[in-house]
N, CA and C atoms of all chains as a GROMACS GRO file, in nm:
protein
  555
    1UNK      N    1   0.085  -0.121   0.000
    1UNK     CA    2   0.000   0.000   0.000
    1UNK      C    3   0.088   0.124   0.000
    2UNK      N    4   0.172   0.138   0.072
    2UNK     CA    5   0.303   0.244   0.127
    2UNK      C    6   0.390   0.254  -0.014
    3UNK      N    7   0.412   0.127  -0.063
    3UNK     CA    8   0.502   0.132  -0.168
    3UNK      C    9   0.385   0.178  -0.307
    4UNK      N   10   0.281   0.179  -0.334
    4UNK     CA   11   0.192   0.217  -0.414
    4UNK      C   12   0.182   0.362  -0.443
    5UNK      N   13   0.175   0.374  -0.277
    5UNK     CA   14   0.202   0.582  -0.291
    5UNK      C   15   0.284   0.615  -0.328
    6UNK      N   16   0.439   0.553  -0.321
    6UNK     CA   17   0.505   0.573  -0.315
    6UNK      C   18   0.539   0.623  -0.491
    7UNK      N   19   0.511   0.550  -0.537
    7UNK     CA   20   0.514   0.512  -0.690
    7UNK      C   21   0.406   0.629  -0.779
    8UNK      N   22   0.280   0.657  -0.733
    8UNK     CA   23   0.251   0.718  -0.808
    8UNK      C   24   0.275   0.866  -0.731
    9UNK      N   25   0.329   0.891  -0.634
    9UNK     CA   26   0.405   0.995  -0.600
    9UNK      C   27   0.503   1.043  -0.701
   10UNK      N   28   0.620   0.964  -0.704
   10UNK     CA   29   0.657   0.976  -0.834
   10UNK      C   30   0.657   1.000  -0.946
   11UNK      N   31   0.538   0.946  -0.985
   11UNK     CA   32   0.476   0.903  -1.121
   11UNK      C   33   0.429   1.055  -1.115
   12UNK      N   34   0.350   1.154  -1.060
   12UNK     CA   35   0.338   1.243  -1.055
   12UNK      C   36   0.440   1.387  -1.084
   13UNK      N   37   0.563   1.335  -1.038
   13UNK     CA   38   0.630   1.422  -1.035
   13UNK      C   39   0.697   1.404  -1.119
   14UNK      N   40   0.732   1.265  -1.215
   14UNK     CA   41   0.726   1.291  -1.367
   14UNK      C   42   0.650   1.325  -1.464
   15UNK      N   43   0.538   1.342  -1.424
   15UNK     CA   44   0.447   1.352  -1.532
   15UNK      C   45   0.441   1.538  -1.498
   16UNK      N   46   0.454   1.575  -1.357
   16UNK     CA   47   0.513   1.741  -1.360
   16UNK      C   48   0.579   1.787  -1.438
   17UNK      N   49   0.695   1.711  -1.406
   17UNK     CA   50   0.809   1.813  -1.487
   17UNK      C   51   0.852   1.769  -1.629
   18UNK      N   52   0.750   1.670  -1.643
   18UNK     CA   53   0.770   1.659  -1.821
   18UNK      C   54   0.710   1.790  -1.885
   19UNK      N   55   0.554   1.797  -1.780
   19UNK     CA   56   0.492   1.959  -1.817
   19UNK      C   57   0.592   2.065  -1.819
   20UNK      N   58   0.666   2.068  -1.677
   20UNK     CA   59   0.707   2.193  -1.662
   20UNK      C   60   0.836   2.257  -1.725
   21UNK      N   61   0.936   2.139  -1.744
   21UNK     CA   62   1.050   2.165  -1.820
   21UNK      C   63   1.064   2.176  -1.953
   22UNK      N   64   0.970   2.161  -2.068
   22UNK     CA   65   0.987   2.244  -2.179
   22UNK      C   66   0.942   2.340  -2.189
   23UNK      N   67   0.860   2.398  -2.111
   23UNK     CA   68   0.820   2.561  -2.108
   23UNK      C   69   0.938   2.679  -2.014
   24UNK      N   70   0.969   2.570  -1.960
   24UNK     CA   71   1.107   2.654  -1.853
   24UNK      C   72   1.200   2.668  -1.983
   25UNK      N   73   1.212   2.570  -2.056
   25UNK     CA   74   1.322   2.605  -2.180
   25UNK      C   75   1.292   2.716  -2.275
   26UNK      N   76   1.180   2.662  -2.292
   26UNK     CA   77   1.132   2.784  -2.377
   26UNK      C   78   1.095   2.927  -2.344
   27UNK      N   79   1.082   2.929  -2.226
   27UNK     CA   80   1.103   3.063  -2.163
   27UNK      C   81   1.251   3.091  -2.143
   28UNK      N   82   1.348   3.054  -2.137
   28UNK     CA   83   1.425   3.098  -2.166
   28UNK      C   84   1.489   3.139  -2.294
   29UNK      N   85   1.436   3.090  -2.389
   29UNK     CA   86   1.514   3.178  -2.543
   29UNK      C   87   1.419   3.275  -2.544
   30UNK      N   88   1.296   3.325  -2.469
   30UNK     CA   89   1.250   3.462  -2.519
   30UNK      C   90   1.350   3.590  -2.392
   31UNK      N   91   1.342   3.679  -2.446
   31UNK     CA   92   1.375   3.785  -2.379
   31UNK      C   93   1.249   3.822  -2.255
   32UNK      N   94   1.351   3.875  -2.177
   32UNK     CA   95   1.252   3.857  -2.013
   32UNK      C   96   1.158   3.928  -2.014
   33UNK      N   97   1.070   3.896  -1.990
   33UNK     CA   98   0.955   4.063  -1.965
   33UNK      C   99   1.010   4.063  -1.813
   34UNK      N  100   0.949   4.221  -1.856
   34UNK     CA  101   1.029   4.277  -1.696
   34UNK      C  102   0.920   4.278  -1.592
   35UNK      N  103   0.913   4.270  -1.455
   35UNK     CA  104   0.913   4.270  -1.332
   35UNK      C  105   0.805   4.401  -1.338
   36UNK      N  106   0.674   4.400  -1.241
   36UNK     CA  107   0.593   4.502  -1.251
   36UNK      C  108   0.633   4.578  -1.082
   37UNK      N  109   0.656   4.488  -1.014
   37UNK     CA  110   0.756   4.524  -0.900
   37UNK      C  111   0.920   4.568  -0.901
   38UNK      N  112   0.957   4.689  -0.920
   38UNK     CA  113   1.095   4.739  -0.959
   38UNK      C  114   1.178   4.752  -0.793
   39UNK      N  115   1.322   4.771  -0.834
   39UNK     CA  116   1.401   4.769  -0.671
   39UNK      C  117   1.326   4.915  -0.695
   40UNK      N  118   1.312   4.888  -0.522
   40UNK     CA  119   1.310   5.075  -0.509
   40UNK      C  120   1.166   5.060  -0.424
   41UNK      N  121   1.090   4.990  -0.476
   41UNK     CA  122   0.917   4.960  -0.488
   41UNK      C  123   0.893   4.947  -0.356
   42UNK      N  124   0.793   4.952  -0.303
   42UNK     CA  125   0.742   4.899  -0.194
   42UNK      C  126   0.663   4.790  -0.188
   43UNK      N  127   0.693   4.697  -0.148
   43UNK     CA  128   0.653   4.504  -0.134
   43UNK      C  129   0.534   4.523  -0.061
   44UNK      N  130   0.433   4.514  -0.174
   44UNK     CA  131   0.230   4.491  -0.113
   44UNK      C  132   0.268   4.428   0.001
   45UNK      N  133   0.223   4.409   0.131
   45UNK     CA  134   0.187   4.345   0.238
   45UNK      C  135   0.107   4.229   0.180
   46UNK      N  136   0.141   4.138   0.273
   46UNK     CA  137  -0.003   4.011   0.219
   46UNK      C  138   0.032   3.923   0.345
   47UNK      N  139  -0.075   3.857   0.381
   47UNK     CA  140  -0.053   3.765   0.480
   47UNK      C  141  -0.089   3.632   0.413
   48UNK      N  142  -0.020   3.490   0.447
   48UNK     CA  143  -0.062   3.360   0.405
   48UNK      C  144  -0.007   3.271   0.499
   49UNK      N  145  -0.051   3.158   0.462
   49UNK     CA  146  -0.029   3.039   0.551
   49UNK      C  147   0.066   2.933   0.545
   50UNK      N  148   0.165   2.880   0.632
   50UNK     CA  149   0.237   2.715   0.607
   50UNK      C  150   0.188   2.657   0.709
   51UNK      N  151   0.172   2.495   0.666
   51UNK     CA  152   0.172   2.417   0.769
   51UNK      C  153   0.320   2.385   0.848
   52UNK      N  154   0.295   2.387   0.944
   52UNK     CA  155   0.390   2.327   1.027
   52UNK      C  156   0.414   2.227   1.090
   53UNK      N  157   0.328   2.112   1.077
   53UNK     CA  158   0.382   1.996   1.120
   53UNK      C  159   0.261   1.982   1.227
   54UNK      N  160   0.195   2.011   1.256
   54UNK     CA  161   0.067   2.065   1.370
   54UNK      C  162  -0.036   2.101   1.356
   55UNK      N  163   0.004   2.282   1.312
   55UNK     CA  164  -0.103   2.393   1.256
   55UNK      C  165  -0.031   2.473   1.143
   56UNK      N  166  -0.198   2.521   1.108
   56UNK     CA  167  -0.099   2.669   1.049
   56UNK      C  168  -0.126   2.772   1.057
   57UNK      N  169   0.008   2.849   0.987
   57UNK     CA  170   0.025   2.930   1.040
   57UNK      C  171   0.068   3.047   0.938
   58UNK      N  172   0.024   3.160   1.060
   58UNK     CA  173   0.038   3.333   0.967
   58UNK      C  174   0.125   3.320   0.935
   59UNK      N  175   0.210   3.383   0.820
   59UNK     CA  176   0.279   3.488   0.768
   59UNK      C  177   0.265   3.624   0.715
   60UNK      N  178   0.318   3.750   0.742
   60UNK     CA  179   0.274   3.866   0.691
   60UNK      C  180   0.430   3.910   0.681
   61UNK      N  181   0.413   3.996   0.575
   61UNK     CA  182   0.523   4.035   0.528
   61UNK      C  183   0.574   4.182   0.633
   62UNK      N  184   0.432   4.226   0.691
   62UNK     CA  185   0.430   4.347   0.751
   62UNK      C  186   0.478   4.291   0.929
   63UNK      N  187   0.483   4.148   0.903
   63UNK     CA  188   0.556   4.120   1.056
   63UNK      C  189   0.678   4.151   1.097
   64UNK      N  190   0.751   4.180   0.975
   64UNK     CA  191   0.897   4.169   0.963
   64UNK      C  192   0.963   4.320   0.935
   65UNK      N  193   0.844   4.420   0.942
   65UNK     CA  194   0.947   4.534   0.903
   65UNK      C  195   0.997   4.558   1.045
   66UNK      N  196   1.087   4.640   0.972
   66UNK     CA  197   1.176   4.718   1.124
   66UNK      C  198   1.294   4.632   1.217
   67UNK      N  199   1.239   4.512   1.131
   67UNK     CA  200   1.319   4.376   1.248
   67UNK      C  201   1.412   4.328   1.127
   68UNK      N  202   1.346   4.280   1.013
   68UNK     CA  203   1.440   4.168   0.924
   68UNK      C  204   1.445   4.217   0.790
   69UNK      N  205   1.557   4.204   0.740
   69UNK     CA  206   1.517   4.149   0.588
   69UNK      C  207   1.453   4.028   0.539
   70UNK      N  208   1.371   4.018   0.395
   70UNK     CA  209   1.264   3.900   0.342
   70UNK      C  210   1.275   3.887   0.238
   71UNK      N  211   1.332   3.694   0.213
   71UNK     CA  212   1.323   3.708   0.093
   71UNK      C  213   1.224   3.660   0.056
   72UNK      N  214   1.198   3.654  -0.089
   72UNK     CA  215   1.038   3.634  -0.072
   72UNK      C  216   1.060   3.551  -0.234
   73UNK      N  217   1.085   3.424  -0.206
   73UNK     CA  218   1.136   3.309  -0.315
   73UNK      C  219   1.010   3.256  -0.374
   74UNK      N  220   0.919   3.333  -0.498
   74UNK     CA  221   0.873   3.253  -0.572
   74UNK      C  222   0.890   3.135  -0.647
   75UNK      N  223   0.815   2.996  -0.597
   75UNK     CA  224   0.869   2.891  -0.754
   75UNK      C  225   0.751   2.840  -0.808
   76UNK      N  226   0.760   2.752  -0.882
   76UNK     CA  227   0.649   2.731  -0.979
   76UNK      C  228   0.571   2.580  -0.906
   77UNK      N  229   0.633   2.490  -0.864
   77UNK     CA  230   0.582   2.408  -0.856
   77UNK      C  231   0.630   2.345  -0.692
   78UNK      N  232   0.562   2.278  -0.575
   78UNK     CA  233   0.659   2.196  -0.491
   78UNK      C  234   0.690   2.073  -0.579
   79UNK      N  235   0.804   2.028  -0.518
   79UNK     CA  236   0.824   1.887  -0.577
   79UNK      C  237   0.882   1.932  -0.673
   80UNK      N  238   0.979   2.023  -0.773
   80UNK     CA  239   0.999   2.078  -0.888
   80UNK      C  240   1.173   2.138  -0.835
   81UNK      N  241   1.262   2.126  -0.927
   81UNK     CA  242   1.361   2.201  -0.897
   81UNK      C  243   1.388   2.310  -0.892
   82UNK      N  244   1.493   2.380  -0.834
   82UNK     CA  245   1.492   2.495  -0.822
   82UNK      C  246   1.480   2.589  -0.717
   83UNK      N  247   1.511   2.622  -0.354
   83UNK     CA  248   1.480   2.638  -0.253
   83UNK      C  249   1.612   2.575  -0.193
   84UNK      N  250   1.641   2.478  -0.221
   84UNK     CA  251   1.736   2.405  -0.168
   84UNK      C  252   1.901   2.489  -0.144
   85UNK      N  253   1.878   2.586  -0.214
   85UNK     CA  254   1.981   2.670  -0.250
   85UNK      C  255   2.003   2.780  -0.156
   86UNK      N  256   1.877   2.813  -0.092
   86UNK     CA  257   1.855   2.910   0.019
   86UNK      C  258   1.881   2.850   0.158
   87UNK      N  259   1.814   2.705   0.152
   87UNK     CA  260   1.864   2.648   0.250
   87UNK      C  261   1.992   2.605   0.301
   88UNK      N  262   2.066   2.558   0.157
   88UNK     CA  263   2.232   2.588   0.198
   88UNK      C  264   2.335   2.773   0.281
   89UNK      N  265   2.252   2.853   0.222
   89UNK     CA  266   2.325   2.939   0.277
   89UNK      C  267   2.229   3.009   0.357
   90UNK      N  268   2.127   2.953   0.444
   90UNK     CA  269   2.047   3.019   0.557
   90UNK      C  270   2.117   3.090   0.676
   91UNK      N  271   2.229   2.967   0.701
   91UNK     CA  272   2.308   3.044   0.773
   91UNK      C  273   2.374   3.175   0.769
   92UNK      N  274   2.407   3.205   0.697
   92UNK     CA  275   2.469   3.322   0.625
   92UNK      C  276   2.366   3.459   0.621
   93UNK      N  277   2.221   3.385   0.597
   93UNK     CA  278   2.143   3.513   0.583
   93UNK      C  279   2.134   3.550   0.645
   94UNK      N  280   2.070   3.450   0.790
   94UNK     CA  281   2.007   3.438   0.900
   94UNK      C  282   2.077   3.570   1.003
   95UNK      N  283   2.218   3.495   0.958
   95UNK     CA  284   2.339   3.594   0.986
   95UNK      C  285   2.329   3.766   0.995
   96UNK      N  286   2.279   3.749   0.865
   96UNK     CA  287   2.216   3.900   0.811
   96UNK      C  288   2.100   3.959   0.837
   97UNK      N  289   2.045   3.892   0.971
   97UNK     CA  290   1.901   3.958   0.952
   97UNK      C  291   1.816   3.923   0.812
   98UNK      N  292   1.840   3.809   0.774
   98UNK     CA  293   1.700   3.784   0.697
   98UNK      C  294   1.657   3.663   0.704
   99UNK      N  295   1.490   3.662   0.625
   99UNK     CA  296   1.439   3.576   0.711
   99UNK      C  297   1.378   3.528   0.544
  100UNK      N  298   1.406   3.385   0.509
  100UNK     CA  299   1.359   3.328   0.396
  100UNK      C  300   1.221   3.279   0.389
  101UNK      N  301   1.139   3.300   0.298
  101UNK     CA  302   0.969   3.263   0.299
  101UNK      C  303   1.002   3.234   0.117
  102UNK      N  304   0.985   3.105   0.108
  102UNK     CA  305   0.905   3.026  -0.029
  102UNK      C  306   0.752   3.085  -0.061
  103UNK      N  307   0.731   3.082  -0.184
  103UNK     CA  308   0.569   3.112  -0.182
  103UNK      C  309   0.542   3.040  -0.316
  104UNK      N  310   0.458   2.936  -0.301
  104UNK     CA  311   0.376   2.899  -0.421
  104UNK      C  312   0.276   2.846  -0.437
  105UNK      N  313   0.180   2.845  -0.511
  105UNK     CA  314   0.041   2.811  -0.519
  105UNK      C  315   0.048   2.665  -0.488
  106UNK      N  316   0.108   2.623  -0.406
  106UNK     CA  317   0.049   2.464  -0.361
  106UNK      C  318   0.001   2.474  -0.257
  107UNK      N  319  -0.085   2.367  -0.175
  107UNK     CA  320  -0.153   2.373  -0.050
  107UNK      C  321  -0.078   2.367   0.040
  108UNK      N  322  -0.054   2.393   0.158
  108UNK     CA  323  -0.006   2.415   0.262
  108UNK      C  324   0.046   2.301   0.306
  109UNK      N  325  -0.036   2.159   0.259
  109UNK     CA  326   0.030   2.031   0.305
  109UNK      C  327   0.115   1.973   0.220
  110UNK      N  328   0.098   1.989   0.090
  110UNK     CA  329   0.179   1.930  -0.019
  110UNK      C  330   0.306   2.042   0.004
  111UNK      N  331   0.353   2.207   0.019
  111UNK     CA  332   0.448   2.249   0.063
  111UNK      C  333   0.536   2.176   0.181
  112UNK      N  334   0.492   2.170   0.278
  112UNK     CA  335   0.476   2.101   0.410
  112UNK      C  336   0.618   1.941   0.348
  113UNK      N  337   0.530   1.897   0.272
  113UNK     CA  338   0.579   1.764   0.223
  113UNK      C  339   0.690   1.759   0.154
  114UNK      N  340   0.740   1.914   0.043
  114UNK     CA  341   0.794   1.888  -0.019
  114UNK      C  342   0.912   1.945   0.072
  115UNK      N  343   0.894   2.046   0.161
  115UNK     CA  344   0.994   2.121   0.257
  115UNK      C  345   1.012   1.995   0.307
  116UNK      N  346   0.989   1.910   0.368
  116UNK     CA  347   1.046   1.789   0.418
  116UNK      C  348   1.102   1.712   0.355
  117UNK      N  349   1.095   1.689   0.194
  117UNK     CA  350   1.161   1.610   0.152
  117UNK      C  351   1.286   1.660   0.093
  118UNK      N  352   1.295   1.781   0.062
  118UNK     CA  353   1.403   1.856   0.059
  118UNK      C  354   1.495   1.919   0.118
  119UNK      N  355   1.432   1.877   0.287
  119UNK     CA  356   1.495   1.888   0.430
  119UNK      C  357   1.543   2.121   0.413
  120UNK      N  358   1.437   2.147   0.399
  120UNK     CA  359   1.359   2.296   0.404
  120UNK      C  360   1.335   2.344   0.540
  121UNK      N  361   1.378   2.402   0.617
  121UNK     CA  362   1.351   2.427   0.748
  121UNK      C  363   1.313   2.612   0.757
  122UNK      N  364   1.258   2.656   0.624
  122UNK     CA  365   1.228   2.761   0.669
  122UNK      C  366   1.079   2.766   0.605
  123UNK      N  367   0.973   2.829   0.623
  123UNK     CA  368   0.836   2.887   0.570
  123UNK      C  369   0.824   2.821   0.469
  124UNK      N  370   0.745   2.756   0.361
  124UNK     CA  371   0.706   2.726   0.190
  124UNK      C  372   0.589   2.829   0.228
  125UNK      N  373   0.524   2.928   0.167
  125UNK     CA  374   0.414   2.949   0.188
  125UNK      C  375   0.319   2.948   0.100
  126UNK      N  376   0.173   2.891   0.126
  126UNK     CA  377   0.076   2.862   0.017
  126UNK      C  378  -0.040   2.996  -0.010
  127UNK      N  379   0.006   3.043  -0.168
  127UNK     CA  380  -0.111   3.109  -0.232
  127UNK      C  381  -0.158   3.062  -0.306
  128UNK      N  382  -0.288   2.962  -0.240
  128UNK     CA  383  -0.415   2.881  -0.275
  128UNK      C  384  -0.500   2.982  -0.364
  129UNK      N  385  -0.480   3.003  -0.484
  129UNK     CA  386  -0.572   3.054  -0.569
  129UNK      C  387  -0.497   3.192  -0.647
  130UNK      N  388  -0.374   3.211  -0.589
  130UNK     CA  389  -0.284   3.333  -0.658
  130UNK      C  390  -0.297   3.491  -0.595
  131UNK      N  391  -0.375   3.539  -0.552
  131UNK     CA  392  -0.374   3.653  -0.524
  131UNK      C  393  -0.251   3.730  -0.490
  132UNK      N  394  -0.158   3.654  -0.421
  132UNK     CA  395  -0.021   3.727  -0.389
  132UNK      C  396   0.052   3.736  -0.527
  133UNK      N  397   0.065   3.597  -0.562
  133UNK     CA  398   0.154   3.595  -0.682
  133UNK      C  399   0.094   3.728  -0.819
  134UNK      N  400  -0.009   3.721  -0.799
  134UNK     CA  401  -0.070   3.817  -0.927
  134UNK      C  402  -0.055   3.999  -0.871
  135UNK      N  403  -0.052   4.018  -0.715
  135UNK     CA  404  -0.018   4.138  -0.666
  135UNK      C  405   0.123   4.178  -0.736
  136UNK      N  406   0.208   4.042  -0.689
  136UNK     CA  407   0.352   4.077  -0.734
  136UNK      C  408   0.393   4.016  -0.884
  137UNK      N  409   0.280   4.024  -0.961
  137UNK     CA  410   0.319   4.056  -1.077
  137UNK      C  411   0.401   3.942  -1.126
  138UNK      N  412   0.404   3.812  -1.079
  138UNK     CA  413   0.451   3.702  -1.133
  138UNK      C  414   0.415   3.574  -1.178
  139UNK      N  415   0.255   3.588  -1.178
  139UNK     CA  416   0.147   3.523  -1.211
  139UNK      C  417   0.204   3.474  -1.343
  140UNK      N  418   0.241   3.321  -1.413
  140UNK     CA  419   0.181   3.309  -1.563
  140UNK      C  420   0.069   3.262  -1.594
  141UNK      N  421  -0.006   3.309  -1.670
  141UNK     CA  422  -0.086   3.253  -1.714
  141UNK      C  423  -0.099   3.080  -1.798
  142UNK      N  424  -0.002   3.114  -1.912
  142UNK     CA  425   0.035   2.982  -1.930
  142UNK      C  426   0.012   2.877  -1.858
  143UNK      N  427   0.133   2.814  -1.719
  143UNK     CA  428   0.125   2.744  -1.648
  143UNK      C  429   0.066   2.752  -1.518
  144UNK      N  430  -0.013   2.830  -1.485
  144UNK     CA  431  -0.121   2.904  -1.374
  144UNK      C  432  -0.008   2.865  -1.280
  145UNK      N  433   0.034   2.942  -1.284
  145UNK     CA  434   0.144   2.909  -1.176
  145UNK      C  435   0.240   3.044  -1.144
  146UNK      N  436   0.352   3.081  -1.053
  146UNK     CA  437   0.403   3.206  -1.060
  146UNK      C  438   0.546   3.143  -1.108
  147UNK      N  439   0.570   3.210  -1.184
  147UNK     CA  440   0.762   3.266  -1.270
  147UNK      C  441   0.820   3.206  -1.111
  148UNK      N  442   0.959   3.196  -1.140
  148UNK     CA  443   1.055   3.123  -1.051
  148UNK      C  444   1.148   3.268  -1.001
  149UNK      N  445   1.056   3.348  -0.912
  149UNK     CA  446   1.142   3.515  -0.899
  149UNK      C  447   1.158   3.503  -0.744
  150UNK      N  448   1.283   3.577  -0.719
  150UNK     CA  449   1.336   3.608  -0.601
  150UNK      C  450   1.299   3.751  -0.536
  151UNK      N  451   1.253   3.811  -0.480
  151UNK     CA  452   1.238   3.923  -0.398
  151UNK      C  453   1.371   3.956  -0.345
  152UNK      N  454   1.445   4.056  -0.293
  152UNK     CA  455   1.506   4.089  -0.152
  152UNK      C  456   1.446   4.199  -0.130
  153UNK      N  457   1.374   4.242   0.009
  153UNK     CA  458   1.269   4.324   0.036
  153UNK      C  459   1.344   4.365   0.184
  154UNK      N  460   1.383   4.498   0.203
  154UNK     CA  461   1.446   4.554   0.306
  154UNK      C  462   1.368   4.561   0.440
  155UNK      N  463   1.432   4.607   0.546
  155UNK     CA  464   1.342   4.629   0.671
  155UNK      C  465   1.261   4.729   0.696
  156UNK      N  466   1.243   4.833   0.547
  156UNK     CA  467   1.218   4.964   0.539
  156UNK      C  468   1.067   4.857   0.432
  157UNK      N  469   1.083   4.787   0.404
  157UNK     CA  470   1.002   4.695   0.334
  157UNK      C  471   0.989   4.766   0.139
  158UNK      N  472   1.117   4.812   0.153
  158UNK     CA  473   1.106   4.803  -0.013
  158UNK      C  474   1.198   4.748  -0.056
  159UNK      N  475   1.166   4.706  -0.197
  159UNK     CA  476   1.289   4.578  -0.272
  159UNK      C  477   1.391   4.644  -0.291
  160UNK      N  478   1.496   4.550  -0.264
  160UNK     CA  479   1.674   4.576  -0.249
  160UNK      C  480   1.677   4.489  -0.426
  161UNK      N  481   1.670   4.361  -0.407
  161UNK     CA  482   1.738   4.294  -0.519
  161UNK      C  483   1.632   4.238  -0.593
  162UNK      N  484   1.625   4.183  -0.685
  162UNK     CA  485   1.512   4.093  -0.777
  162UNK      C  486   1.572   3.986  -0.888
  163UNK      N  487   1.589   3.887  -0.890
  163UNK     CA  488   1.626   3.766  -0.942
  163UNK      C  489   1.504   3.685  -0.999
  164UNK      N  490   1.552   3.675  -1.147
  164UNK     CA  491   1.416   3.620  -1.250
  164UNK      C  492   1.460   3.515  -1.309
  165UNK      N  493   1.396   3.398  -1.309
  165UNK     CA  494   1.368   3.267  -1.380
  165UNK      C  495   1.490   3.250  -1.296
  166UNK      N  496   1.602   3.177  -1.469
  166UNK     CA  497   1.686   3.105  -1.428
  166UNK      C  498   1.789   3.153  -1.316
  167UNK      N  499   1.781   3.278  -1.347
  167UNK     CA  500   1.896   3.342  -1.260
  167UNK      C  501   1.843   3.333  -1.124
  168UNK      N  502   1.711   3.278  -1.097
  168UNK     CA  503   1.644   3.309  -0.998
  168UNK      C  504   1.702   3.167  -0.887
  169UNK      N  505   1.761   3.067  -0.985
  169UNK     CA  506   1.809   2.924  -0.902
  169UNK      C  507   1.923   2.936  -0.807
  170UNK      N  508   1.974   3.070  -0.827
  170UNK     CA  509   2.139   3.074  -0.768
  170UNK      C  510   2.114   3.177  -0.651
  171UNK      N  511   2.109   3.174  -0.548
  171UNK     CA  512   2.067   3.280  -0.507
  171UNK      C  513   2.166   3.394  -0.418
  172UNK      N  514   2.293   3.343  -0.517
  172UNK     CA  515   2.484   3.435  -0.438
  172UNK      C  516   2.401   3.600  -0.478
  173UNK      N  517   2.339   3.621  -0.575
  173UNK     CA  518   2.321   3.712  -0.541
  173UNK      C  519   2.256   3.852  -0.427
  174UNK      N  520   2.174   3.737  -0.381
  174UNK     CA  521   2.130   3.786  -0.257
  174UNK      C  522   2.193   3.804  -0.163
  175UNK      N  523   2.224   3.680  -0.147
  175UNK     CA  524   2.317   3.662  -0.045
  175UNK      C  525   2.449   3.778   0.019
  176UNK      N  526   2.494   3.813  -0.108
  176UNK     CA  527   2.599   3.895  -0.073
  176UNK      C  528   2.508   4.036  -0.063
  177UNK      N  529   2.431   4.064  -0.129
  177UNK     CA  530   2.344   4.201  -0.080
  177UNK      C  531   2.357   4.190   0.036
  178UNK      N  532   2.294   4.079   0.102
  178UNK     CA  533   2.226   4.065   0.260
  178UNK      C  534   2.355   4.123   0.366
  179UNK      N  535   2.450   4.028   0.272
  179UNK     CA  536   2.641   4.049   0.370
  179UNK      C  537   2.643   4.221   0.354
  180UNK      N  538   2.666   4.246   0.220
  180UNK     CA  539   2.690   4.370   0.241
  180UNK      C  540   2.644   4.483   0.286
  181UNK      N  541   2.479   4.459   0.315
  181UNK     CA  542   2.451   4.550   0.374
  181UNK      C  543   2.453   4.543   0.573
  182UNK      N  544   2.497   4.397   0.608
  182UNK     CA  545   2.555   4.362   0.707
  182UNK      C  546   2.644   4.467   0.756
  183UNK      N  547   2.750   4.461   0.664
  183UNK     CA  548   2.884   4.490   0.660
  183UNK      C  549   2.904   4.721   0.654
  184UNK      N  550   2.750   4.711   0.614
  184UNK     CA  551   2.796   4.843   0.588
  184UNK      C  552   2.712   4.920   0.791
  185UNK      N  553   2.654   4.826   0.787
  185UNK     CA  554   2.579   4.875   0.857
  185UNK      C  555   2.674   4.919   1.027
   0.00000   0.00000   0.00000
């Protein structure tokens, strides 16, 4: 049963990145469109959620001023490289 | 991600604090931060609204571009790293040092 998940776990995450890696290629031979957020900008506030193993839980970007820098790592897929 | 997690130390160092964000659910993040041994935030935008605020929404693959933020304590962006360049993340990194260093 364990080893079943296990497999189309997998099976999933090939059948991902068969999707996702020729469009990653092909986004790369076009030239970049640029960023509607420029340095300089001020980073919208937004609050969202991770699980943690328990619950979940806040994040706000507005938790962190004054205290930290944030990076704030968009990716496309979990389970996906990068 | 895995890439941030190698040099956390370093940021951490720097006063910064790493947050993943992508439209997966909170448990499948959860899963993949564990299997990639991720010990900081994945965070889930279930339906896009963040990703489309910050302008990295594709349509194509309903999904957001592979972009890096560095967002100051003043909360405006320092650095910005797109797609591929977006996998390496020395560039941040040394922002983070140097503004360590100047400070």
């Amino acid at each position: 049963m364990k080893r079943k998940g296990v497999s189309t776990m997998l099976a999933m995450c090939l059948l991902a990145a068969a999707i996702v890696c020729p469009q990653i290629k092909a986004q790369g031979n076009k030239p970049e469109p640029r960023l509607k957020l420029k340095v300089g900008d001020v980073a919208p506030d937004f609050k969202l959620q991770y699980f943690d193993g328990s619950d979940d839980k806040d994040v706000s970007l507005s938790q962190y001023r004054g205290k930290s820098n944030v990076v704030l790592a968009f990716y496309i897929f979990a389970f996906t490289g990068g | 991600m895995k890439a941030f997690q190698q040099n956390l130390k370093k940021l951490e160092a720097a006063d910064t604090q790493v947050l993943g964000v992508s439209m997966d659910s909170p448990y499948a993040n959860k899963a993949f931060a564990d299997q990639i041994g991720v010990t900081f935030p994945l965070l889930s935008d279930w339906g896009g609204d963040v990703t489309r605020q910050y302008g990295v929404y594709v349509d194509k693959y309903k999904a957001p571009r592979r972009i890096n933020f560095l967002i100051g304590k003043d909360g405006r962006i320092l650095e910005e790293q797109i797609d591929r360049d977006a996998i390496d993340p020395k560039k941040i990194v040394d922002a983070c040092e140097r503004k360590k260093l100047s400070r």
